[in-house]
C-alpha positions as CSV (number, residue, x, y, z in Angstrom):
1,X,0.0,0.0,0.0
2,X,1.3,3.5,-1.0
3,X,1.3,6.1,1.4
4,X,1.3,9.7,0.4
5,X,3.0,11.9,1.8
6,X,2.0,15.9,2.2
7,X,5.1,18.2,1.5
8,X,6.0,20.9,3.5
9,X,4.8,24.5,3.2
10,X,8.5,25.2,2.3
11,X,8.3,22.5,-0.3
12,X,4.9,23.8,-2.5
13,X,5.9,25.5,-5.9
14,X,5.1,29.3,-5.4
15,X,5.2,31.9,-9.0
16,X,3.2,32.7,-11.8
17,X,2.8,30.7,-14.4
18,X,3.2,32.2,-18.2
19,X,-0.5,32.5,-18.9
20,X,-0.9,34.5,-16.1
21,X,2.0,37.0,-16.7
22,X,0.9,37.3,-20.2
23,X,-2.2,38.4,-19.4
24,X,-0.7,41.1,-16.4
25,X,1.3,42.3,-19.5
26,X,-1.6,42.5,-21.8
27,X,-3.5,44.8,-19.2
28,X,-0.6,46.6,-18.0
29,X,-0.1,47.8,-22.1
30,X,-3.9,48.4,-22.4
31,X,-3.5,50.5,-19.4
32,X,-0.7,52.3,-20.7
33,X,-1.8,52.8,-24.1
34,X,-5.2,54.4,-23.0
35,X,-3.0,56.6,-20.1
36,X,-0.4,57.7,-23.5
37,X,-3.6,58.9,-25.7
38,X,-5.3,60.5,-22.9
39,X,-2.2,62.7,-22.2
40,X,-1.7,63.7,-25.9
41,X,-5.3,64.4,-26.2
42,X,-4.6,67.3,-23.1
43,X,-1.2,68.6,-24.5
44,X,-3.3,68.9,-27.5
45,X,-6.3,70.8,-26.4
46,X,-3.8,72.9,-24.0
47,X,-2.2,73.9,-27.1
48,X,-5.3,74.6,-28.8
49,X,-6.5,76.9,-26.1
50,X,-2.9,78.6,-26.0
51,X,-3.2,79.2,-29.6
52,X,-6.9,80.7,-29.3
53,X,-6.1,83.1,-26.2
54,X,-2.9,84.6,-28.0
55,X,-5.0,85.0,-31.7
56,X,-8.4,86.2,-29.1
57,X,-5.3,89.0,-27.7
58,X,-3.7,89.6,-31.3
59,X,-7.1,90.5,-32.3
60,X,-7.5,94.0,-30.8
61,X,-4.2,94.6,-32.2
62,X,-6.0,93.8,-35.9
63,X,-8.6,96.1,-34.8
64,X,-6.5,99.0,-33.8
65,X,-4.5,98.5,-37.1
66,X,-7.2,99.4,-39.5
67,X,-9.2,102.3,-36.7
68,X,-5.9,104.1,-36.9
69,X,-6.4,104.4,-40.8
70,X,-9.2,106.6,-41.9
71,X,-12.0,104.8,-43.5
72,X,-11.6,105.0,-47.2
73,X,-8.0,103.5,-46.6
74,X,-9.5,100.7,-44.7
75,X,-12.0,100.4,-47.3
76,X,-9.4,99.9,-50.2
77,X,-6.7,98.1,-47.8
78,X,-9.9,95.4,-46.9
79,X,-11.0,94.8,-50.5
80,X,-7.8,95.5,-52.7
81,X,-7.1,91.2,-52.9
82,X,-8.7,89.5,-54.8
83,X,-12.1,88.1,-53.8
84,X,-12.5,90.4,-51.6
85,X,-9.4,88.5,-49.4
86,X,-6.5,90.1,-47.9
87,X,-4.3,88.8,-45.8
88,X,-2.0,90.5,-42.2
89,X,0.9,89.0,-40.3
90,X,0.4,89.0,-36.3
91,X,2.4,88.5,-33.8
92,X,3.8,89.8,-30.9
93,X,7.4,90.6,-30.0
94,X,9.7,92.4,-27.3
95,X,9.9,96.0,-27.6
96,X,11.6,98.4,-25.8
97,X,9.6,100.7,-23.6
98,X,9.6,104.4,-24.3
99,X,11.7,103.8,-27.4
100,X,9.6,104.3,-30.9
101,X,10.3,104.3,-34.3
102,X,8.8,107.7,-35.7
103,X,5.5,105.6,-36.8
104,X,5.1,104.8,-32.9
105,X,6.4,101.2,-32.8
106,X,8.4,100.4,-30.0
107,X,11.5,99.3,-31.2
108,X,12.6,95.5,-31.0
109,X,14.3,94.4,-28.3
110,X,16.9,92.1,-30.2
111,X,19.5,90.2,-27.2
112,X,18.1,86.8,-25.7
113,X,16.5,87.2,-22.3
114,X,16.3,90.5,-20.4
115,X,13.6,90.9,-17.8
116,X,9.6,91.5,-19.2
117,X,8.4,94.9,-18.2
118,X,11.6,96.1,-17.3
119,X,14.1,94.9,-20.3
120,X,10.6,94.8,-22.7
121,X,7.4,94.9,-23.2
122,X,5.1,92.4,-25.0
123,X,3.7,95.0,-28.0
124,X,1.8,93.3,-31.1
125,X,3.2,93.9,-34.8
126,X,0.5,93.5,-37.1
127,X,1.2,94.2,-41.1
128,X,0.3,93.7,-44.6
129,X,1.7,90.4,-46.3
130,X,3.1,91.8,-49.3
131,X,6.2,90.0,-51.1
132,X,8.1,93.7,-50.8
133,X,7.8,93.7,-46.9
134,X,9.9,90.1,-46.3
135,X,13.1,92.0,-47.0
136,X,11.9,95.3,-44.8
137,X,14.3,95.8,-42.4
138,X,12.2,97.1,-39.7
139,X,10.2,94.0,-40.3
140,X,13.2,91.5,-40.1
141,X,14.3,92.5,-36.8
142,X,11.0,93.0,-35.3
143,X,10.7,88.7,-36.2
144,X,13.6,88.5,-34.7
145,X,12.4,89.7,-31.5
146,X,9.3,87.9,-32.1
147,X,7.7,86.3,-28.8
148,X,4.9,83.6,-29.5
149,X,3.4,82.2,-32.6
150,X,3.5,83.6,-35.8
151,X,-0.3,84.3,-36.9
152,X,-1.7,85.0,-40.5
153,X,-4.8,86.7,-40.5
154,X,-7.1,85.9,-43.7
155,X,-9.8,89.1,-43.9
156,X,-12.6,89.0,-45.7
157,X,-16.1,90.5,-46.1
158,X,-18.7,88.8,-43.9
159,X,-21.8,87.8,-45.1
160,X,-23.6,90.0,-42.1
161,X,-21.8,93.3,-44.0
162,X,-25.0,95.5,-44.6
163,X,-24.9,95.9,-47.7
164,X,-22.7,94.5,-50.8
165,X,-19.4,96.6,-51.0
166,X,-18.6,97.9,-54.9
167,X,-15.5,98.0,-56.3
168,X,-12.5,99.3,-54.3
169,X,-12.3,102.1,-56.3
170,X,-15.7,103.5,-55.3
171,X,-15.3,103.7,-51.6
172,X,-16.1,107.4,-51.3
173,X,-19.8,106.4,-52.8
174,X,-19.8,103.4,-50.3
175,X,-23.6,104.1,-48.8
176,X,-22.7,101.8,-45.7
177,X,-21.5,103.6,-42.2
178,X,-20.3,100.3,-41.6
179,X,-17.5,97.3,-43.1
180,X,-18.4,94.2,-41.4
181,X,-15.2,91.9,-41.9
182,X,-14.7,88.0,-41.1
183,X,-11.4,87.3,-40.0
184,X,-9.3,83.9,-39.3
185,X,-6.4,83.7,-37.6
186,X,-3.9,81.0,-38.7
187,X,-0.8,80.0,-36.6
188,X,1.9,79.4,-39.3
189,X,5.7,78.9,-38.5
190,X,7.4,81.8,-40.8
191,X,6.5,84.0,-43.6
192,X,8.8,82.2,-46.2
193,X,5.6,79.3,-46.4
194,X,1.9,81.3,-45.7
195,X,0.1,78.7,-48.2
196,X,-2.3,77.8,-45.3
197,X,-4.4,75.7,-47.8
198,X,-1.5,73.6,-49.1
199,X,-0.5,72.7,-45.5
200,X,-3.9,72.1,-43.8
201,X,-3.7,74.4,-41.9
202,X,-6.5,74.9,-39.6
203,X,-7.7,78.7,-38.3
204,X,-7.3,78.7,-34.1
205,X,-9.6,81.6,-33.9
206,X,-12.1,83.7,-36.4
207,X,-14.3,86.5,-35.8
208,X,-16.1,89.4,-37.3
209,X,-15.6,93.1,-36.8
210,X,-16.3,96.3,-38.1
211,X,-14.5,99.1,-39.6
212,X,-16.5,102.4,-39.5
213,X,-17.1,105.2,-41.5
């Protein structure tokens, strides 16, 4: 007769076996995999927001840029592209307080670092895109003091404008008090490549405003 014997406590096989790590490792990736998406999903949206808040800032700038023009100049300067489309660069940059170019620009503040509000100021540029104003020397180093994202804004007239705008040409007969205008701010990364289109590029902000008689 065969007797059986009980091992020891010491003597029992302890572990996992392979089945059972497998599967730890299959849930642990799962895990990991949802955690990884999650997290680019919020860098993402941050980044989305950051980009709406600094075009939502850039846009007074816009605003400020065609009020300081009197109306038949912003009337020509809104409609002079074709279909009705022109387009701005906006950004902001570090200029140095209390020093102005004889337009009122604050000039750029050009070395690396310095102090904000003391060294310089955070002071919007905003400009026509025209192929003459890449090699503008005023406009070069102000991109070099450039601090943020690099907007362009795509103008147009909105479809709430009063009435239908003629040609540029007749904008002293223009019967409206009012030029409603759509506008869309792309972030872009320089000027040397603004074909929003071609890169799929999508706007981070648009709005309408007005330009008044």
């Amino acid at each position: 007769m065969r007797v059986s014997v009980p091992l020891k406590p010491s003597q029992t096989k302890a572990g996992f076996t392979l089945t059972e790590l497998l599967l730890a490792m299959l849930v642990f990736a799962i895990a990991i995999t949802t955690i990884l998406a999650l997290l680019a999903r919020s860098i993402e949206t941050v980044d989305e927001v950051l980009l709406k808040d600094e075009a939502m800032r850039l846009s007074g700038a816009v605003e400020d840029f065609f009020e300081n023009q009197d109306f038949n100049t912003s009337y020509r300067n809104s409609l002079r592209a074709a279909n009705d489309q022109i387009q701005l660069v906006a950004f902001n940059y570090r200029g140095i307080p209390g020093d102005a170019h004889f337009n009122g620009t604050l000039r750029p503040y050009l070395p690396l670092g310095g102090v904000i509000n003391e060294d310089w100021v955070l002071t919007p540029w905003v400009s026509f895109k025209l192929a003459s104003e890449v090699n503008n020397a005023q406009l070069n180093s102000v991109i070099r003091a450039q601090e943020g994202r690099l907007f362009l804004v795509k103008l147009s007239v909105s479809p709430n404008n009063p009435v239908s705008p003629p040609l540029p040409n007749f904008a002293d007969t223009y019967a409206s008090a009012v030029l409603v205008l759509f506008a869309e701010y792309y972030p872009v990364s320089s000027l040397d490549n603004l074909d929003v289109d071609a890169l799929g590029i999508s706007p981070a902000y648009s709005y309408t405003f007005a330009i008044r008689r």
